[in-house]
N, C-alpha and C positions, 0 to 999 in steps of 0.2 A: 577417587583420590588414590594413587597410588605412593604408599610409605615405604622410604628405606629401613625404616628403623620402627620396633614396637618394644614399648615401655609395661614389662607386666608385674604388676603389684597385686601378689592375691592379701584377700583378707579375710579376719572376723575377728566380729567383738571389737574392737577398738578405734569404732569413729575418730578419736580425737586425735592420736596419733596418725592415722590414714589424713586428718585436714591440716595437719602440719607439714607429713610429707609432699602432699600436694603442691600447698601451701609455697614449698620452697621448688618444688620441681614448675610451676606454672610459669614464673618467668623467665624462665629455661630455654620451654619449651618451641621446636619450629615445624611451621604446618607440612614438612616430608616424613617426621615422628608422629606416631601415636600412643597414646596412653589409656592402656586396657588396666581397669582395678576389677579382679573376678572377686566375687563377695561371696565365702564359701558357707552358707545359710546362716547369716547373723541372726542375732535377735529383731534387729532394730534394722536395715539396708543401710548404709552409708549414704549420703548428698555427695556428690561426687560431681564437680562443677567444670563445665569447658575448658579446655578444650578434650577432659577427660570424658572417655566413658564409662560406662558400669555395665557387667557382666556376671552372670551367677553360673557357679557350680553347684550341683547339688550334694554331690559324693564330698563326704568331709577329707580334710588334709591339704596341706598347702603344695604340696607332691598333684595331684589331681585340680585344685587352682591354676597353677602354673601350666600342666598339660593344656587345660581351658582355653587361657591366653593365649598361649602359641597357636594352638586348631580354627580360632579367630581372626586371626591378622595370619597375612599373605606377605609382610615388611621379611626382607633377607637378614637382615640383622635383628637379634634377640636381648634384647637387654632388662635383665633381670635386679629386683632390686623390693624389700619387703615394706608394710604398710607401715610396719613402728620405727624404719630407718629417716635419718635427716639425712638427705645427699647434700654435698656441695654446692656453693652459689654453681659453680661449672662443670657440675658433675655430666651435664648431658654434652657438653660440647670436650671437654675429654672422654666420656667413651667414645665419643664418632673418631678421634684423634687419636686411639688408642686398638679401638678394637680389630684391625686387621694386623697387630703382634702377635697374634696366634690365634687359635682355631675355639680356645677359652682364654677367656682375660679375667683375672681376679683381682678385686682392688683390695684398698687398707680400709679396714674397720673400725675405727675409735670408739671409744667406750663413755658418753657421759652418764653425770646425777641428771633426774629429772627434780630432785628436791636441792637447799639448800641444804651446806655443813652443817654437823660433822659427817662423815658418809658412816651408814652403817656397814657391819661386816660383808654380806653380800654383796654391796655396794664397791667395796673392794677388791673384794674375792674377785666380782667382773671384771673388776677394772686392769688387774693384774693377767689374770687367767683366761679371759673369753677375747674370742675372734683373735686369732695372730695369724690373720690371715696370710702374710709375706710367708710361714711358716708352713700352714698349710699349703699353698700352691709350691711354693719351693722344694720341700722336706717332705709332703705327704701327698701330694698329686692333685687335690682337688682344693675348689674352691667356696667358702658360702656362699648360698645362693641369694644372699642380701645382697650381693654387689659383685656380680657373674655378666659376662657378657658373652656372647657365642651367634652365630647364625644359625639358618634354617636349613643348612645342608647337612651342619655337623648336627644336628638335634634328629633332622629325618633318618639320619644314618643309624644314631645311637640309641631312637626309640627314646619315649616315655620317661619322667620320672615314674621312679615305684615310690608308692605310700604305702608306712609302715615300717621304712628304711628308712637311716640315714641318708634319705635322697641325692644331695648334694656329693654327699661323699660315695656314692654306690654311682651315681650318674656321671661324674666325673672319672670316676676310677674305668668307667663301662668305655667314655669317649678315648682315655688312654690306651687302652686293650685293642683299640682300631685306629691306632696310631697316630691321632689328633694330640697335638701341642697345647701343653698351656701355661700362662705366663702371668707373673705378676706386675700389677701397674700403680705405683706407690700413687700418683696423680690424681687417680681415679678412687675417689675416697668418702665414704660415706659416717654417719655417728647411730650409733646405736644405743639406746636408754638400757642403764642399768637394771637387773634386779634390783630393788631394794627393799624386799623382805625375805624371812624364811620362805614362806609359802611358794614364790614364786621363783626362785632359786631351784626348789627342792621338786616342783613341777618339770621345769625345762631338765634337769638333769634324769628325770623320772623318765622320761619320753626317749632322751637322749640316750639311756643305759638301754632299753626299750629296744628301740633301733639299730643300737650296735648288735643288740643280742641276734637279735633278726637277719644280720650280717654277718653273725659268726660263727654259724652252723651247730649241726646238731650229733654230726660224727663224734668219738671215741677221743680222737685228736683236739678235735675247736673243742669239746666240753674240756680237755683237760687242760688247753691254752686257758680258757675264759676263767676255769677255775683256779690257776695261777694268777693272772690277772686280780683277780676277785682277793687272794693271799698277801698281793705287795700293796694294798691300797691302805693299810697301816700307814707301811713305809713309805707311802709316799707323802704322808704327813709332813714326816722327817725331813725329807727331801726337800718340799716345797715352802716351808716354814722359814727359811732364812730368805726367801726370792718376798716373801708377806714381809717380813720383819725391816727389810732395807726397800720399802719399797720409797721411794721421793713421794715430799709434798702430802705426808699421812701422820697425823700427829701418834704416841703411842698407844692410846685408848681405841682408836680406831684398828692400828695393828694387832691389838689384841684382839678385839674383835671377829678380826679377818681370820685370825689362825682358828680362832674359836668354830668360826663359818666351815673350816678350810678343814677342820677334823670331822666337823658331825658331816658333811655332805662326802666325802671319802669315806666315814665307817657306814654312813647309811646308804651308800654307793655297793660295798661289800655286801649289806644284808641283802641287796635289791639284786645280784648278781649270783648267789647261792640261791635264791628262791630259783631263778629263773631255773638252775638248773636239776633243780627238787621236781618242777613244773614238770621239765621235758620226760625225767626218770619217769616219775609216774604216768604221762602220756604212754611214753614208751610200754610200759608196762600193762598199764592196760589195753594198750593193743594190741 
């Protein structure tokens, strides 16, 4: 069978989510598309039901998942999109509709609860603050790799996600550097499940700081940006406290909440930003 188009959803750990994405992508789906899920060493494999198949990476990172997928499928078209995302009833037949506006296509990301009200802080915090993807492809060059779409020209070109980065935001930044366009597709829209606790909040940011650092080198100069960085995450309390406060449709206990959220993950963003750069000193030094 030869595919125009391949659908790759890396995973782990999260059966339940991965049979809902399915779930909604199954009737979607038309036998020139294929649907690779790489399972990046769960505990448990996934069931992974027709007209899907199932694929393992053994190397951990969704960065190394995603490389998986593509080395598999021989489809011209790449369409990227995660295990714990709900796409659209038409998410597959708008990217086919979509995807030759540019050489990357980024869609919109929405934010639901997976639980019922009130939402807790986190829950918020997401809801406000995470995926503005219009923002990122517009404003910042790249797009999340929850709802990415590209070929296999511009991907052999551009080489590899790296794992351990910002993936998405480093692999995108890489396809601009070689002149590749890329564009946002309001159409093309998938929902993404909230954090809703500390723990898991404080994870995805942990990873996220993580990855930036990894991206922001270790010269004289990026330690002394990163450690500026690291000095206005105070202020940005400040800053972002009234965008919490008027947010629509959140009653004030929840607002309070979210600011509550919105301070400790920015001062504990700070702590996690001076270690790193304690880390690299003393690398430096003892070597």
């Amino acid at each position: 069978m030869t595919y125009t188009a391949a659908i790759i959803i890396p995973h782990f750990n999260d059966g339940a989510r991965l049979a809902r994405c399915l779930e909604a992508l199954a009737p979607q789906m038309r036998p020139e598309v294929e649907g690779i899920v790489i399972d990046n060493g769960s505990r448990q494999p996934p069931a992974v039901p027709a007209p899907f198949r199932l694929a393992h990476e053994p190397l951990p990172g969704a960065a190394n998942a995603r490389n998986r997928g593509v080395a598999l499928s021989a489809a011209p078209r790449l369409f990227f999109i995660d295990a714990d995302c709900l796409p659209a009833p038409d998410w597959l037949d708008t990217a086919l509709a979509v995807a030759d506006r540019g050489d990357l296509v980024g869609g919109a990301v929405s934010v639901f609860d997976e639980t019922p009200p009130p939402r807790t802080g986190p829950q918020l915090f997401e809801a406000i603050f995470a995926f503005d993807n219009r923002t990122y492809v517009e404003q910042k060059g790249f797009s999340v790799t929850a709802n990415l779409l590209t070929t296999r020209a511009v991907f052999d070109a551009v080489g590899p996600f790296e794992h351990g980065l910002s993936e998405d935001f480093d692999w995108c930044h890489r396809a601009r550097d070689k002149g590749f366009s890329i564009v946002y597709a309001e159409s093309l829209r998938v929902g993404h499940p909230s954090r809703g606790d500390w723990a898991a909040l404080r994870k995805k940011w942990k990873r996220l700081t993580e990855e930036s650092f990894a991206l922001n080198g270790t010269g004289p100069r990026a330690k002394l940006a990163w450690a500026v960085r690291g000095l206005i995450m105070p202020l940005s309390i400040l800053a972002h406290a009234p965008r919490v406060l008027s947010a629509p449709g959140a009653n004030s206990e929840e607002k309070l909440r979210a600011v509550g959220t919105l301070a400790r993950i920015r001062l504990v963003r700070m702590g996690w930003m001076f270690a790193q750069l304690l880390r690299t000193d003393r690398a430096g030094t003892r070597g």
